[in-house]
N, C-alpha and C positions, 0 to 999 in steps of 0.2 A: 160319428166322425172319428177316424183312426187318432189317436192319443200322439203328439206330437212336441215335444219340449226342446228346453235348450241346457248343455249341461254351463256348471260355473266355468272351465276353461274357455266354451266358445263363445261366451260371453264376454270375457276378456279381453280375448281375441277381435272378435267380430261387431262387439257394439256399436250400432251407429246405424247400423244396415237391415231394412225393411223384405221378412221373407212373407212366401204365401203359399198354401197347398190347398188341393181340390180334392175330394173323393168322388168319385163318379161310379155308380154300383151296375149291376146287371146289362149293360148296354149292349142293342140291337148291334153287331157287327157287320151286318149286311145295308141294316136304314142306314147307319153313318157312312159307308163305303158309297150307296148309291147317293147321299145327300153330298157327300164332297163330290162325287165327280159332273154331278147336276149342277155345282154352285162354282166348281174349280174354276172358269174362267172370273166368275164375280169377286171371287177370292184374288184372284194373282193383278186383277186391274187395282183393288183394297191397298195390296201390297205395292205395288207402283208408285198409286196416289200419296200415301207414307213414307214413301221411302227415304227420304231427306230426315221426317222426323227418329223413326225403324235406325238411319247409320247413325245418328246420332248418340243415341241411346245406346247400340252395339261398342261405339269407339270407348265407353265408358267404363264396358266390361273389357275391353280389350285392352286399356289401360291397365286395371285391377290384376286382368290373367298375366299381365309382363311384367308387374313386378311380383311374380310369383313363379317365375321364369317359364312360362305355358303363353300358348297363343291361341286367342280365343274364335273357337268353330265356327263363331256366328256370320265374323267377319266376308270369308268365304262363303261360306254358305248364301249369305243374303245379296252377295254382287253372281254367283251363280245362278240361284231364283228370278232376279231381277231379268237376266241374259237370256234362261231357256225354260223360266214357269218354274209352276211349283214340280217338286217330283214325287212318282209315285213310291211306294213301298209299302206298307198296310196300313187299313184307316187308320190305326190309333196313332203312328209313327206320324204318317199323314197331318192328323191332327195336329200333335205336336209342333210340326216343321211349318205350319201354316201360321200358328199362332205364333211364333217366334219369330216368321219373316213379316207378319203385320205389324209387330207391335216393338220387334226389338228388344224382346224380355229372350232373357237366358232360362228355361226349363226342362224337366225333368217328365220322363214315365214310366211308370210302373207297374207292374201288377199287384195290386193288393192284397189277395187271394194268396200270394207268396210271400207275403211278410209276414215275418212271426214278432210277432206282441208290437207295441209302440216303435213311434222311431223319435229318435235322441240325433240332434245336431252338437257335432262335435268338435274335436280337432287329432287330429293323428298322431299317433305317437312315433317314437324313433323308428326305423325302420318297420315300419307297420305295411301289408301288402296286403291285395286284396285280389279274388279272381275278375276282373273284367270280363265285357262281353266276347273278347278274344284270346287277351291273353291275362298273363300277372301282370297285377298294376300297382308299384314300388309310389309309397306314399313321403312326400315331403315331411316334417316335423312341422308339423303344427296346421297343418292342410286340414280343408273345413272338408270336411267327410258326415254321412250320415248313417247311422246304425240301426238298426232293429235287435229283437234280442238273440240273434246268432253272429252278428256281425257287419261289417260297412257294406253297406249297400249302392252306396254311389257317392264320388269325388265329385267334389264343385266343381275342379278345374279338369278331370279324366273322362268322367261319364258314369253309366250305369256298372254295376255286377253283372253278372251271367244269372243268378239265383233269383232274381225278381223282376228281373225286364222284361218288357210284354211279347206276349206268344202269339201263333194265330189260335189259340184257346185261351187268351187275356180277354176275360170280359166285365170286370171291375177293376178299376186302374186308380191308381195316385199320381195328383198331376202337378209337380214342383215348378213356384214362379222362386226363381232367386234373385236375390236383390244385389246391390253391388252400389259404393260408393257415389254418392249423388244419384242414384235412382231413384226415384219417388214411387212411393205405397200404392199410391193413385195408381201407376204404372202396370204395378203387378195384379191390381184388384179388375183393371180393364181387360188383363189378359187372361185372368179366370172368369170371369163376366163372362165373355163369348165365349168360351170353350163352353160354360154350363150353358147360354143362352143358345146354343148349336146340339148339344147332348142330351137338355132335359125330355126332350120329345123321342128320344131312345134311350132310355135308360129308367130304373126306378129311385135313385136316389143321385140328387144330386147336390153336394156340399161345398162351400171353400172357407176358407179364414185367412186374412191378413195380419200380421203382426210386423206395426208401423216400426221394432228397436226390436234387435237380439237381446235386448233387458229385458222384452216384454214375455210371460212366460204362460201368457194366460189371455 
């Protein structure tokens, strides 16, 4: 399991709030592409049946993103889903967007394979900037950011890097559940549940770990 800590500022910062991450290694990219579009309809009815509990849980983080003056993706996102299905774009992306419109957890992916050494949860420093998946992305002072050892890798409130986001040659991924005031642990350990109970039959390793307080570092 990829080494993942918390440093003493974001502790500071953040305490109180339950995160969660996956590793999922060598995964069949074609069994997962033909098991979502085999299951897509079971899937997007999932996301219906939930959906009252899904905005729920969404309004929570979209609280958290506004007063952090960001407005959170989910929001849209989940009354677009709702409206016209889930949408395609590549399984892993796929994946992602499925497990966030069932369950209303804000997460992350990644390629694994592109991270170099551990990653450290942090917080931003003054004018600290990072390359996003399109452009530079100007960080807030004191924005929960995550690093490996060459640099932030992805904004709680922005998104991913360019440098580790998944490819269609992404075939070991890290899969971030982030947690957010009043979210329960429960919450994010359900939303890594299925991702592994959906992935273990294409893949060769499948992991996750919950850490119920940004105190917890172990």
């Amino acid at each position: 399991m990829i080494e993942w800590r918390f440093t003493e500022q974001f502790v500071v910062r953040y305490s109180g709030g339950a995160q969660g991450l996956g590793e999922f290694r060598d995964i069949s990219i074609s069994a997962l592409a033909a098991a979502i579009e085999d299951r897509r309809s079971q899937f997007y009815e999932n996301v219906r049946m939930h959906a009252e509990k899904a905005a729920q849980s969404i309004a929570k983080y979209q609280q958290h993103f506004q007063l952090w003056g960001y407005e959170c993706p989910l929001v849209k996102q989940h009354q677009r889903t709702l409206d016209k299905g889930l949408p395609k774009v590549n399984p892993l992306v796929d994946l992602l967007l499925l497990l966030e419109m069932r369950f209303g957890v804000l997460m992350g992916v990644h390629d694994v394979e592109r991270i170099a050494g551990g990653l450290k949860y942090d917080c931003a420093q003054p004018g600290e900037s990072f390359r996003g998946m399109r452009y530079q992305l100007l960080c807030k002072d004191d924005e929960f950011v995550i690093r490996d050892h060459e640099g932030i890798i992805a904004s709680y409130f922005q998104g991913a890097d360019d440098r580790t986001c998944v490819s269609k040659n992404t075939r070991s991924i890290v899969l971030f559940a982030f947690g957010a005031p009043s979210i329960a642990a429960g919450l994010l350990e359900e939303s890594l549940a299925a991702a592994q109970d959906l992935l273990k039959s294409f893949c060769s390793k499948t992991e996750f770990q919950i850490r119920p307080d940004a105190i917890s570092n172990s």
